[in-house]
C-alpha positions in Angstrom: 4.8 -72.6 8.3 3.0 -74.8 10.1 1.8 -78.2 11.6 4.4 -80.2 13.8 8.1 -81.2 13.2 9.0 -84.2 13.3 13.0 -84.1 13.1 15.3 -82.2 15.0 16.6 -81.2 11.3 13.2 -80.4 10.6 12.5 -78.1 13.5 15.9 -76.2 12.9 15.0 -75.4 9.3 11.8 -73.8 9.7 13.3 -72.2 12.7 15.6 -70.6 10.0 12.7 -70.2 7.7 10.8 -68.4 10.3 13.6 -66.1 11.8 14.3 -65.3 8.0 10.6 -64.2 7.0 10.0 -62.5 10.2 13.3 -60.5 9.5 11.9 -59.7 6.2 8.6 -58.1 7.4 10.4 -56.6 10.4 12.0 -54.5 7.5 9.2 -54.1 5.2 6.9 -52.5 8.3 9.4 -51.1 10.3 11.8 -49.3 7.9 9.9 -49.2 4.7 6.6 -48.3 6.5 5.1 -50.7 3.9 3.8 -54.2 5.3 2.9 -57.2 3.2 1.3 -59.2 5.7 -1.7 -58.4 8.1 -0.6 -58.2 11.7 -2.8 -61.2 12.9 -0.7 -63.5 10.1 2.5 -61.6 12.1 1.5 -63.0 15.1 0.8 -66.3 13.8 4.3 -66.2 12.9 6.0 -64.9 16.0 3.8 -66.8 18.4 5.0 -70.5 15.9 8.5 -69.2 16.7 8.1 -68.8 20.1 6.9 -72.1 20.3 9.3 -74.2 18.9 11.7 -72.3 20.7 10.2 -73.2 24.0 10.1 -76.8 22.7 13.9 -76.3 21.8 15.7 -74.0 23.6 19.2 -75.3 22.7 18.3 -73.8 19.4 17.4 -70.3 20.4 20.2 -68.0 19.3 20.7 -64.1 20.3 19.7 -62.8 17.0 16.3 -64.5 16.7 13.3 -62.0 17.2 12.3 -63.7 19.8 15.4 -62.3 21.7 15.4 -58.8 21.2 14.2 -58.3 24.9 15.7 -61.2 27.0 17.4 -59.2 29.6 17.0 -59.0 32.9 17.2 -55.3 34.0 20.8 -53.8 34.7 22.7 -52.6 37.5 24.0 -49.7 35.4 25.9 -49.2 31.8 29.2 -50.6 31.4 31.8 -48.7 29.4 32.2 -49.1 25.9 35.8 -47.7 24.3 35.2 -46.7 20.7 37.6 -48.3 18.3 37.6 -45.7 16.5 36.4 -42.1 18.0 33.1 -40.8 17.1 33.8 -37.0 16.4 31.9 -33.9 16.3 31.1 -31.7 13.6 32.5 -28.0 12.8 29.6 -25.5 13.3 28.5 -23.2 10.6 25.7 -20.2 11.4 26.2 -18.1 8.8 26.1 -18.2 4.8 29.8 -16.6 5.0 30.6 -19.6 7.3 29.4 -22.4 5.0 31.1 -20.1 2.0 34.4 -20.4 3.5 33.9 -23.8 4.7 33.3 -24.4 0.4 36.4 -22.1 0.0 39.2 -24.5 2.0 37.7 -28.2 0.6 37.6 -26.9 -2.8 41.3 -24.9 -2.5 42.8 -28.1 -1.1 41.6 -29.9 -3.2 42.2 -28.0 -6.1 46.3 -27.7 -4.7 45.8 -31.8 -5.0 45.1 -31.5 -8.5 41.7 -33.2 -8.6 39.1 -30.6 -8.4 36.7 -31.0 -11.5 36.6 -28.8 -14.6 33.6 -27.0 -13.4 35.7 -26.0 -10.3 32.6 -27.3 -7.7 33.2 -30.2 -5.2 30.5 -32.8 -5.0 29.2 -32.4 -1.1 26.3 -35.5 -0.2 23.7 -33.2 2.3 21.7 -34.4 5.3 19.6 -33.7 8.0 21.0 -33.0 11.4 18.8 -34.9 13.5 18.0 -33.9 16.6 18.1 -37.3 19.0 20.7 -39.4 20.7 23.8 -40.2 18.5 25.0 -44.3 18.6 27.8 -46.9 17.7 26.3 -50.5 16.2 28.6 -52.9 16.2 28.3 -56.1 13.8 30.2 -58.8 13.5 30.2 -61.4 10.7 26.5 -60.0 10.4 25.3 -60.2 13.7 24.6 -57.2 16.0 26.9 -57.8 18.8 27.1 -54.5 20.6 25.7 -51.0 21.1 27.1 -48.1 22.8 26.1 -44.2 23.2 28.4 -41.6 22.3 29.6 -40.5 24.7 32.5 -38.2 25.3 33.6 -39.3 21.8 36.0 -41.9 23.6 34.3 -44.2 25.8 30.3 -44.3 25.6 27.7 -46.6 27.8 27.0 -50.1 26.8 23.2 -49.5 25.5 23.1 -53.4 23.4 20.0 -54.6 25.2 18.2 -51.5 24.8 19.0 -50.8 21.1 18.1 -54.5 20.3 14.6 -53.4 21.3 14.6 -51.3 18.5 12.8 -53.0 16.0 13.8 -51.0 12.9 17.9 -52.1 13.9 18.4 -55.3 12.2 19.7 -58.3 14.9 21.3 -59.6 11.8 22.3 -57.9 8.6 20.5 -58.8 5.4 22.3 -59.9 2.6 24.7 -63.0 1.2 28.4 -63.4 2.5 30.2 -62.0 0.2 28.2 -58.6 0.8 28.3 -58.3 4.6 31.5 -57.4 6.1 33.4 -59.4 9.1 32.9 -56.0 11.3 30.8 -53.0 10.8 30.4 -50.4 13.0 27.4 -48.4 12.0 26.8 -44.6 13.4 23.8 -43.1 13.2 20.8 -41.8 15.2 18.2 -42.7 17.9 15.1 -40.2 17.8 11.6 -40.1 18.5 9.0 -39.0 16.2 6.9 -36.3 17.0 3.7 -38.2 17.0 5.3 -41.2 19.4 6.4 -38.3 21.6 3.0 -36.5 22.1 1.6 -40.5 22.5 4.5 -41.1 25.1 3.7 -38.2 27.2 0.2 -38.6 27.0 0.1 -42.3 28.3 2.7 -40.3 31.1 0.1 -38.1 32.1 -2.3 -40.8 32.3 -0.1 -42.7 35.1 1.1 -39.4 36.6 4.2 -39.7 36.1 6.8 -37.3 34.5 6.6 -36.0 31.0 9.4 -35.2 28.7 10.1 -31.9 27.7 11.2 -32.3 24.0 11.1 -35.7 22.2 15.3 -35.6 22.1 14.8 -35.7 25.7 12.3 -38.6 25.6 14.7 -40.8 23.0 17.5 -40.3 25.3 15.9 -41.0 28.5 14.3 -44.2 26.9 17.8 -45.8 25.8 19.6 -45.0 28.9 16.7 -47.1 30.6 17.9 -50.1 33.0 15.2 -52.2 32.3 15.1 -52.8 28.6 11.4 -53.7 28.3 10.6 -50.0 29.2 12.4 -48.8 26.4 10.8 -51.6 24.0 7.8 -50.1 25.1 8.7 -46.4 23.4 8.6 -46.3 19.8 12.3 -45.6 19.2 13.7 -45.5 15.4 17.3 -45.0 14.5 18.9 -44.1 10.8 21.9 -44.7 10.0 24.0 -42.0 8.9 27.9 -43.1 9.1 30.4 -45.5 10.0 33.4 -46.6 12.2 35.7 -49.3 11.9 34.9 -51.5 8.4 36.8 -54.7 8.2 38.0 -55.7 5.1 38.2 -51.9 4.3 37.9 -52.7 0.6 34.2 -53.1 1.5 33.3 -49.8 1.4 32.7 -47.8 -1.7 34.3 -45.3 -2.8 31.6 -42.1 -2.2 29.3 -41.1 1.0 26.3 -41.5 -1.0 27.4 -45.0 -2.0 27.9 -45.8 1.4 24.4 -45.3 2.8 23.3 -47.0 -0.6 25.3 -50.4 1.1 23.9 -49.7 4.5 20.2 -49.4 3.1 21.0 -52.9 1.5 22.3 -54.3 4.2 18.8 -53.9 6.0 20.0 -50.7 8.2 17.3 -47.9 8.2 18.6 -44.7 6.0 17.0 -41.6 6.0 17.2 -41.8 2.0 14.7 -39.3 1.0 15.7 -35.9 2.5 19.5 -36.9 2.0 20.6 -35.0 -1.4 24.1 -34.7 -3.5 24.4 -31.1 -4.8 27.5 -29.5 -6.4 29.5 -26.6 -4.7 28.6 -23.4 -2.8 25.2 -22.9 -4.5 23.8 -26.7 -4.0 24.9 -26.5 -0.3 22.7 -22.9 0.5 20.2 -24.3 -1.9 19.7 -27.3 0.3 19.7 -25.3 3.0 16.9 -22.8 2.5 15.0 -25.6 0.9 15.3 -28.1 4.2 14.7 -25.0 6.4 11.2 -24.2 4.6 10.0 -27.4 5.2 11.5 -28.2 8.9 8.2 -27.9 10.3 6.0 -30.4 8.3 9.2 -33.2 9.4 7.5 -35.9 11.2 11.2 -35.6 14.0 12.7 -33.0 15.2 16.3 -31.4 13.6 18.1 -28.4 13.9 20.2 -27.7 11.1 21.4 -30.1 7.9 24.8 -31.3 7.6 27.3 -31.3 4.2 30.2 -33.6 3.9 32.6 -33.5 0.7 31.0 -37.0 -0.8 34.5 -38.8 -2.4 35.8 -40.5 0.1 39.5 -40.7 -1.2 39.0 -36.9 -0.6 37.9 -37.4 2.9 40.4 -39.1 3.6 42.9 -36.4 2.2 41.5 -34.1 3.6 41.7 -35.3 7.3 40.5 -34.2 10.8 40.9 -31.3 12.8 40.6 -31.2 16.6 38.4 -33.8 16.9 35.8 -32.9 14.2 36.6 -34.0 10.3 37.7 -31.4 8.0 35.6 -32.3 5.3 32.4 -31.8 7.1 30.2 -29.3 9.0 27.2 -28.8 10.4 25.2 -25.6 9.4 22.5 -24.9 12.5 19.5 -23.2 12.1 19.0 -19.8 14.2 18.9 -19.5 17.2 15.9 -19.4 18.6 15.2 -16.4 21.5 12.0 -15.9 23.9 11.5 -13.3 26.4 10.9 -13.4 30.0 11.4 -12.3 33.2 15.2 -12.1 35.0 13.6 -13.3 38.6 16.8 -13.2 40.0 20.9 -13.6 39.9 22.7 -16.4 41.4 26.4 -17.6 41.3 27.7 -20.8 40.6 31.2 -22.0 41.7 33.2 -23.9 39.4 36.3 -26.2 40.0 38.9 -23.6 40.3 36.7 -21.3 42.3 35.5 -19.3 39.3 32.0 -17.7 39.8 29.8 -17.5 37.5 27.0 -15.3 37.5 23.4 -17.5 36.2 20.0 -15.9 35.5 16.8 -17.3 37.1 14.3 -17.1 35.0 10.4 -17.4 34.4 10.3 -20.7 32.6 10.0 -20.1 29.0 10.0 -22.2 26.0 13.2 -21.8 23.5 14.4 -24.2 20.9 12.8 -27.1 22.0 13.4 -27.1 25.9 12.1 -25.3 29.2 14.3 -22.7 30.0 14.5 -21.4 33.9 18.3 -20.5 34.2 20.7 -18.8 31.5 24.3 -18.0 31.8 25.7 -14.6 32.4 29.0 -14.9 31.8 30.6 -12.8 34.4 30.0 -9.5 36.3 31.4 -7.2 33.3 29.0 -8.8 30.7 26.3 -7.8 33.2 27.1 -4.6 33.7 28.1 -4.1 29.5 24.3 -5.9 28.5 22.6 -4.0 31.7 20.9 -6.6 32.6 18.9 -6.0 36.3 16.6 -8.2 37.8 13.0 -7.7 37.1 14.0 -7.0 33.5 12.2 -8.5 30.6 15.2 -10.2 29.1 15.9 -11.9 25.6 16.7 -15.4 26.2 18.7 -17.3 23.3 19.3 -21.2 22.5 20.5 -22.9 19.9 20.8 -25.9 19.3 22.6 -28.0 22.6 24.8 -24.6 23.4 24.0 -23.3 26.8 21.2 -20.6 26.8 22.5 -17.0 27.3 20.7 -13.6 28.1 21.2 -11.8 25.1 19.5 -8.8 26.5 17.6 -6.8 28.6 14.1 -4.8 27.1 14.8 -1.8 28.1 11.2 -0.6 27.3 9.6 -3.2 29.6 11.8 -2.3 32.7 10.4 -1.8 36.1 11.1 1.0 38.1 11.4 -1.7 41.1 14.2 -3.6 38.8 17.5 -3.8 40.6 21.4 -3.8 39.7 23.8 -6.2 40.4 27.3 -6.2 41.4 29.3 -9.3 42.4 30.5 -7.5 45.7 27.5 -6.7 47.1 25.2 -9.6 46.5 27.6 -11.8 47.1 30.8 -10.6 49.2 31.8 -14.3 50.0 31.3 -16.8 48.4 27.7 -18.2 48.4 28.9 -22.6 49.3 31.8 -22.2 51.7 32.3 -18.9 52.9 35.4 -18.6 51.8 36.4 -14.4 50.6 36.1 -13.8 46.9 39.0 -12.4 44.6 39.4 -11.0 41.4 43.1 -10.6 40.3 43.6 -7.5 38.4 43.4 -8.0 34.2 41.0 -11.1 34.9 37.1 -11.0 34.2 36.5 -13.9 36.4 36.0 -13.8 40.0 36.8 -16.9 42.4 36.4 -18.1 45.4 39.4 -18.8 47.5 38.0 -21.9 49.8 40.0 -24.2 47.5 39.4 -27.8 48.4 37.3 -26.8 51.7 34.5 -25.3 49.4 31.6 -27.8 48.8 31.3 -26.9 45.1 35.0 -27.0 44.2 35.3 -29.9 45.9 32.3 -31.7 43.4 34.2 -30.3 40.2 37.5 -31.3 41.8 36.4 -34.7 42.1 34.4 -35.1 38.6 38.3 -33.9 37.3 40.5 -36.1 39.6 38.6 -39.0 38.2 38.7 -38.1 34.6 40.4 -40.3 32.3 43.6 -38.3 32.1 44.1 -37.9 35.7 43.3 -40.8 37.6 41.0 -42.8 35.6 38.5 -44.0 37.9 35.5 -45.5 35.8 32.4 -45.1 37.2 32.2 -42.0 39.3 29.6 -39.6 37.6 28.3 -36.5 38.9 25.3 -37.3 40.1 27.1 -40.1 42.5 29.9 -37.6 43.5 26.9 -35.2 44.6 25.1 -37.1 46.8 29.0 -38.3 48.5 29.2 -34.6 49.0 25.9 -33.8 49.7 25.7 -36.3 52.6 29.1 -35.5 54.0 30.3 -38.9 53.5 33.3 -37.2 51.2 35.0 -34.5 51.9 38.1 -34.6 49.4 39.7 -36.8 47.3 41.3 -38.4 50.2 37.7 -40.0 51.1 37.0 -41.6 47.6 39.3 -44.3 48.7 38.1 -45.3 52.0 34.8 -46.4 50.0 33.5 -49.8 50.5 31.0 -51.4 47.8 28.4 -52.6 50.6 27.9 -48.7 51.1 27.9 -47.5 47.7 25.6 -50.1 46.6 23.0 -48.3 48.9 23.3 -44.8 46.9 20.8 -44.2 44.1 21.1 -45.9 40.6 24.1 -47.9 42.3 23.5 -51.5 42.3 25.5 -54.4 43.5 27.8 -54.9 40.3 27.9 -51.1 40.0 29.5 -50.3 43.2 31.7 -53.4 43.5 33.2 -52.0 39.5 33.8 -48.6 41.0 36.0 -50.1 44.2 37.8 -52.0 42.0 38.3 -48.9 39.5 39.3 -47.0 42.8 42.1 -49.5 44.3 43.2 -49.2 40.5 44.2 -45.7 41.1 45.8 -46.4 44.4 49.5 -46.5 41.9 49.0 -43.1 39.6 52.6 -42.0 38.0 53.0 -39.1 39.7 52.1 -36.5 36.5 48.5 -37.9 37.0 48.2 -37.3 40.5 49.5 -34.0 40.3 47.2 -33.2 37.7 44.5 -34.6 39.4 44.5 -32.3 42.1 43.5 -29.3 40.1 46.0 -26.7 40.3 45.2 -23.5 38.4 47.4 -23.5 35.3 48.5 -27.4 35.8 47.7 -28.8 32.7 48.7 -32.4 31.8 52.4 -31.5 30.2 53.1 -29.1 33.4 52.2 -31.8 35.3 54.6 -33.7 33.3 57.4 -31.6 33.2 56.5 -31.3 37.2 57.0 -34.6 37.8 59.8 -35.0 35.9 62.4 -32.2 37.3 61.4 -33.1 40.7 61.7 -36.8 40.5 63.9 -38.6 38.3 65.7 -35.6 37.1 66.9 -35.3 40.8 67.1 -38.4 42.0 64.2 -38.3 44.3 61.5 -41.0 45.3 57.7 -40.4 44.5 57.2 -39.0 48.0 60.2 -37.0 48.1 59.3 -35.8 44.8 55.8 -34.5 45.6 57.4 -33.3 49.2 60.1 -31.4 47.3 57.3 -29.6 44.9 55.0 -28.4 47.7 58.3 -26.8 49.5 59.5 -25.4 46.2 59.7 -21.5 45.5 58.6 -19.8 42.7 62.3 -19.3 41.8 62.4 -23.0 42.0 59.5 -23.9 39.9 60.2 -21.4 37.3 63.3 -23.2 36.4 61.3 -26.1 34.9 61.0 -25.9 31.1 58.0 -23.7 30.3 56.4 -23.1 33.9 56.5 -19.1 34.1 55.6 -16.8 36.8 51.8 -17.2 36.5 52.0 -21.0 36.7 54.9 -21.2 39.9 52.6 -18.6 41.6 49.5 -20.8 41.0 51.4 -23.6 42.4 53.2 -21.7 45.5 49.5 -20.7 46.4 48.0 -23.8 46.0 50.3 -25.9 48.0 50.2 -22.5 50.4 47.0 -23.8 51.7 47.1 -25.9 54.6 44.2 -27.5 54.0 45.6 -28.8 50.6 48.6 -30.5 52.1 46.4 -32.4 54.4 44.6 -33.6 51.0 48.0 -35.0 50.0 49.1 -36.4 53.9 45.9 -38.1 53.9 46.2 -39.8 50.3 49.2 -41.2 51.7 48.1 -42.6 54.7 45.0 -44.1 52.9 48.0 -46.1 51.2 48.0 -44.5 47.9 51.4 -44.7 46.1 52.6 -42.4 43.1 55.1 -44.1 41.0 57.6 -42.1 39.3 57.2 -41.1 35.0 59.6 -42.7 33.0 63.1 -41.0 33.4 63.9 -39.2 30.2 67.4 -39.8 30.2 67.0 -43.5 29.3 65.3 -42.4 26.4 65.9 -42.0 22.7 64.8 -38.5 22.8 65.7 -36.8 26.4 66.7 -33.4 26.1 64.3 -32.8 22.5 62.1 -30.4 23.1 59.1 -30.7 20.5 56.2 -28.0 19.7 53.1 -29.4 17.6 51.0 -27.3 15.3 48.4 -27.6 12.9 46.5 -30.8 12.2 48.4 -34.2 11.5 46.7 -37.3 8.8 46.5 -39.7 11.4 47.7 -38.5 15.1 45.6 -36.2 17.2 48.1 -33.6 19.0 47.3 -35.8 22.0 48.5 -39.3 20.3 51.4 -37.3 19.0 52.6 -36.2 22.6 51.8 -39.1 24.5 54.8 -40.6 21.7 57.4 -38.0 22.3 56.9 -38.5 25.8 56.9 -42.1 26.4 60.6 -41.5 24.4 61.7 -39.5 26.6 60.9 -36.1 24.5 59.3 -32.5 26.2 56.2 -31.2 24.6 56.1 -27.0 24.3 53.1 -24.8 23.8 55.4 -22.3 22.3 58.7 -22.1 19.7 62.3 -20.8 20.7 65.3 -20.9 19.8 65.6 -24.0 22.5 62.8 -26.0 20.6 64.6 -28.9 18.9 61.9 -29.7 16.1 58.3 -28.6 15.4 55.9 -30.8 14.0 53.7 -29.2 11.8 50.6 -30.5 9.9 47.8 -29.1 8.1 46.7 -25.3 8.7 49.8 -24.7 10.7 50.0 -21.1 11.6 52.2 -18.5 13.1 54.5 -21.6 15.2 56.0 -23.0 12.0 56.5 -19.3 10.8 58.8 -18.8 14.0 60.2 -21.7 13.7 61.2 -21.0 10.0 62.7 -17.6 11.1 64.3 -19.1 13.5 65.9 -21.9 12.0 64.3 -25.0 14.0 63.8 -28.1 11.7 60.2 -29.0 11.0 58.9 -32.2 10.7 55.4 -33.4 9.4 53.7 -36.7 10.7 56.3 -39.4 9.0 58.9 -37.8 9.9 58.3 -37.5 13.6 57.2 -41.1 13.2 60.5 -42.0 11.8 62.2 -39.8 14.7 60.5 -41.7 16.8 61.0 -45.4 15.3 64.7 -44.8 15.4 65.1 -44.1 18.7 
C-alpha cells in the first residue's frame, strides 16, 4: 500500500483497500484484543490514508477512520426519539424472586403448548454491566446515529462521541446479503477498571476532578461536548440487544443466535461470560458462579441478567409496564457501610411534600461516595430510631437511592439527638410557607404552593415534561440557575425568555438557547388537558385533566378561557360531577385554585399571549359516551398507547370498573378489574378487539 497513484481510479481503490484493512485490524486489536500488525506498520497505514485523503478530499466519506473525530465541539445534545423504546428490566433480589420469575415463563408457556419434555425453558444469561446503556443506529451498514437512553423515549444525540469509540464499527463487516438495511444495536458503554484508575490518575496529575466510580467516568466521557476529549478515554461498548431490524427476517430465531450475527457483523459481544443454561437450576447456577468471580472482572457489574432465549417465545410472551416479560435482572446485594448521621435536613418536592434526608460522613457503598441518604418520612424515623450522632447503617444497591437502614444502637452517643418534623422545622425550610400533615397521610407538605422556591423547580421540570407541555430542552440544572437567579419566578416567566439571554447561562450555547425559544413559543397553543396538567395540581393526573377539560369546555359550550375560568370558580359539588373526580380530587382542586397566588400564574400566562385550545369534543366521535377501563398487559399497546386511542375517538378512560364502564380491555395478568367486570356483566375486550372497536368507528 504504497508509492504514488497515478489515476483518480487508482487513488479511490486503495482508498477502499486501505479503509478496508484498517477496519480489519481496528477489529482484531480493539475487540479481539489480538493484533496482527505492529503498531508502527498501523501507523504507516493510517498516516498513507490520511494523505491521500488530504490530496483528495472529495473522496473522504464519514465512515473512513480518518473521520471518527471530525467534529467540531457542540452546543449541547440534540434529542433523539427511539423508534422503538428501550425498556428496563424486572428486578429480582432473591432466589424466590428469580424462582417465580422461572415459574410464570415456563407456565405460559407450558398453557401454549410448547414447553419441552424435560419441562425447563432455555434462558441465554449475561452480565449486567455496570456503564451507560446506548442505541446504534446503522443503516445499509453504515453507523449513522447514536443516542443515550434516556428516559426510555427520547435520549441525547451522542453520534460524534460514540464514533470515537474505536471498538464500534463505522461500517458493519460483512457482504450484502448479511447486513441488514437498518440495525439498531443496544448495548453498553463502560470503562474498564484499569482505564479508570489510568483516567483518574492523569486527573490528578492536571488537578482536575476525579471520578468517583468508572460508571461515572464512562458516562461523563460520552456526554462530553467536545468529542476529542472523549476519544481521549478508553471507552469500549458490547453489544447486548437490539431495536428496530429491517427486513425482520434477518434476525434468527434465538438470543444466543442473535449476538452470534452481531459478533459477525464486527459489533463487540461480550461472548465469553454470556452462557445458555436450562431452567431454574442453570439460572441460580449462573448466578452463584458469576457472583464468585465478580471481583477478578476486568469492568464493573452488579448483578447478571436471564432472558427466555427463543425469540418466537419472546415475542409471546410480551412486555409489561415498560420492562419485557421474558427477562429480569437478578442484582447482587446490597451493599451497606456504616457512618455517622451528621445531621437531618428536608427536602421539598413538587407538591410540597417534605422529605426528611440524612447528612452523612462520606462513606464508600456499592461503588459511589455516599454523604446524603433518604429517610423517607418522619414515622420511618421515629419507627428505625434513627437520631443524629448515631452510627447508622447505610445501604445501596445498585442505581436505587441509598437509605438508612438503621441506627447502631451500641455506638450511640449520649449527645445524639431526636428529631421531629415540628420542631426542627415548623415552616417550611425554602419559602416559609406553614407545614401540614392531613390526618391518615405519612407525608408532610408545605403549603407555599407556587410561591415556594423548591416547588416552583419541580413544578417547572413537570410543566415541561413531555406530557404536559412538551418543551424540549429545559433540564434541571438550567431551570435551577433561572430560579436561583430570580430571573423565573413561575411558569408565567419561561415565556418571556429571549435566546440572547439564555445563551449566556452555563452549558447553553447559541444553537441551544435559540432550540429552547423555539420549543417554548411551541407551547404557547397547549389543548387545554395539557395545560391543566401542567400546573401540578395534587391528584390531577393526565385523564383528570382530561376529563377536566372536557366537562368544562366542549361539553358546555365554553371557549378555552371560559373553560379554565369556569374550573377555577367551580365547587367541589361542581367538580365532583365529572366522571371519576371524587372528593379528594375536587378538594385538591378547590384548594389549589383557592390560592391567589395560583390564579395570578394563570392571569399572567394569558397575558404573556399563551392560548389553550380546546380537546377534541367527544360527541363528534365514534365512541363519546364509552367509558373504557384497561387492565393487565396488552401484545403490542402500552396502557398509554391504548388510551391516547380511546380518547382521540372520543372514549373516557377509568381507573376503576362499574356498572357505568362500557367495556374493559383486559390483557395479560389481568387481575381483580376483569373479575368485577365479569360479575358485573361489562363486556371485555382483549387488544384486537378494542382495535377493531376502534377501526369501526
Amino acid at each position: 500500500m504504497s508509492g504514488a497513484s497515478t489515476t483518480p481510479v487508482d487513488v479511490a481503490s486503495e482508498i477502499t483497500a486501505l479503509r478496508t484493512e484498517i477496519g480489519r485490524h481496528d477489529y482484531q486489536y480493539h475487540t479481539l484484543d489480538d493484533p496482527l500488525i505492529a503498531d508502527a506498520d498501523y501507523d504507516r497505514l493510517m498516516q498513507r490514508l490520511r494523505d491521500l485523503e488530504r490530496a483528495h478530499p472529495e473522496l473522504i466519506v464519514p465512515e473512513s477512520p480518518t473521520q471518527r473525530v471530525g467534529a467540531a465541539p457542540l452546543d449541547g445534545f440534540a434529542s433523539v426519539e427511539h423508534r422503538l423504546p428501550m425498556l428496563s428490566l424486572n428486578n429480582a433480589f432473591s432466589e424466590e424472586d428469580v424462582a417465580a420469575f422461572d415459574k410464570r415463563m415456563s407456565d405460559t408457556v407450558r398453557e401454549a403448548g410448547k414447553l419441552p419434555e424435560n419441562g425447563l425453558l432455555d434462558y441465554f444469561c449475561e452480565q449486567k454491566l455496570d456503564g451507560l446503556a446506548v442505541s446504534l443506529r446503522y443503516e445499509r451498514g453504515l453507523l449513522v446515529q447514536a443516542a443515550t437512553r434516556g428516559d426510555g423515549q427520547t435520549g441525547e444525540d451522542i453520534t460524534h462521541n460514540i464514533r470515537t469509540i474505536k471498538v464500534i464499527p463505522l461500517r458493519l463487516q460483512g457482504d450484502a446479503g448479511k447486513v441488514p438495511d437498518v440495525l439498531e444495536v443496544r448495548g453498553e458503554v463502560l470503562m474498564f477498571r484499569k482505564d479508570f484508575e489510568r483516567l483518574n490518575a492523569d486527573q490528578a496529575t492536571r488537578r482536575e476532578k476525579q471520578f468517583v466510580n468508572p460508571r461515572n467516568a464512562a458516562a461523563g466521557s460520552l456526554r462530553q461536548l467536545d468529542p476529542k476529549i472523549t476519544e481521549q478515554r478508553r471507552l469500549r461498548f458490547f453489544a447486548y440487544g437490539w431495536g428496530e431490524v429491517l427486513p425482520e427476517s434477518a434476525l434468527p430465531v434465538t438470543h444466543a443466535g442473535v449476538l452470534d450475527w452481531l459478533h459477525d457483523l464486527g459489533l463487540p459481544v461480550n461472548r465469553l461470560c454470556n452462557r445458555l443454561v436450562q431452567g431454574l437450576p442453570g439460572l441460580l447456577a449462573y448466578y452463584a458462579e458469576t457472583g464468585q468471580t465478580r471481583t477478578t472482572l476486568p469492568y464493573d457489574i452488579d448483578g447478571v441478567v436471564y432472558k427466555v432465549n427463543d425469540l418466537a417465545l419472546q415475542r409471546m410472551l410480551g412486555y409489561v409496564a415498560r420492562a419485557p416479560r421474558f427477562a429480569l435482572a437478578h442484582k447482587f446485594p446490597a451493599e451497606e457501610a456504616t457512618t455517622e448521621l451528621l445531621d437531618i435536613e428536608v427536602q421539598v418536592g413538587r407538591t410540597g411534600a417534605l422529605t426528611p434526608v440524612a447528612r452523612l460522613r462520606p462513606v464508600f457503598v456499592g461503588g459511589v461516595t455516599v454523604t446524603n441518604a433518604t429517610l423517607h418520612n418522619e414515622d420511618e424515623i421515629l419507627r428505625k430510631d434513627v437520631r443524629i450522632g448515631d452510627t447508622v447503617i447505610v445501604r445501596r444497591a445498585g442505581d436505587v437511592i441509598p437509605e438508612v437502614v438503621a441506627p447502631v444502637l451500641a455506638l450511640r452517643p449520649e449527645t445524639a439527638v431526636a428529631w421531629r418534623m415540628s420542631e426542627a422545622c415548623p415552616v417550611c425550610p425554602v419559602c416559609g410557607s406553614a407545614i401540614e400533615r392531613l390526618e391518615g397521610e405519612a407525608i408532610a407538605r408545605c403549603t407555599g404552593g407556587l410561591i415556594c422556591g423548591a416547588q416552583r423547580k419541580q413544578m417547572l421540570w413537570h410543566a415541561a415534561s413531555r406530557k404536559a407541555l412538551n418543551i424540549d430542552g429545559l433540564g434541571d440544572k438550567l431551570v435551577e440557575q433561572l430560579v436561583d437567579e430570580g430571573r423565573v419566578h413561575s411558569l408565567v416567566d419561561l415565556f418571556t425568555l429571549k435566546a440572547e439571554e439564555l445563551a449566556a447561562y452555563e452549558r447553553m450555547g447559541r444553537k441551544s438557547a435559540t432550540n429552547l425559544v423555539e420549543a417554548i413559543e411551541a407551547a404557547r397553543k397547549p389543548v387545554l388537558s395539557r395545560l391543566l396538567f401542567a400546573l401540578g395540581i395534587r391528584h390531577v393526573g393526565e385523564t383528570t385533566a382530561r376529563d377536566l377539560a372536557q366537562a368544562f369546555g366542549p361539553a358546555a359550550g365554553r371557549t378555552p378561557e371560559a373553560a379554565i375560568q369556569a374550573i377555577m370558580e367551580a365547587s367541589e359539588e361542581d367538580l365532583t360531577r365529572v366522571p371519576d373526580v371524587g372528593p379528594v380530587v375536587a378538594a385538591s382542586i378547590r384548594h389549589f385554585f383557592a390560592e391567589p397566588h395560583n390564579r395570578e400564574v394563570i392571569a399572567g400566562l394569558m397575558s404573556v399571549g399563551v392560548e389553550p385550545q380546546l380537546d377534541e369534543a367527544p360527541a363528534s366521535l365514534g365512541l363519546a359516551g364509552k367509558t373504557f377501563v384497561l387492565t393487565g398487559t396488552l401484545p403490542a399497546w402500552s396502557r398509554e398507547d391504548a388510551a391516547r386511542h380511546i380518547v382521540a375517538a372520543g372514549g373516557k378512560v377509568s381507573g376503576s370498573v362499574s356498572r357505568k364502564t362500557s367495556y374493559v380491555v383486559a390483557g395479560e395478568e389481568a387481575g381483580s378489574k376483569l373479575e368485577k367486570a365479569r360479575e358485573l356483566g361489562v363486556p371485555v375486550l382483549d387488544e384486537d378487539g378494542l382495535r377493531a372497536l376502534l377501526d369501526n368507528q
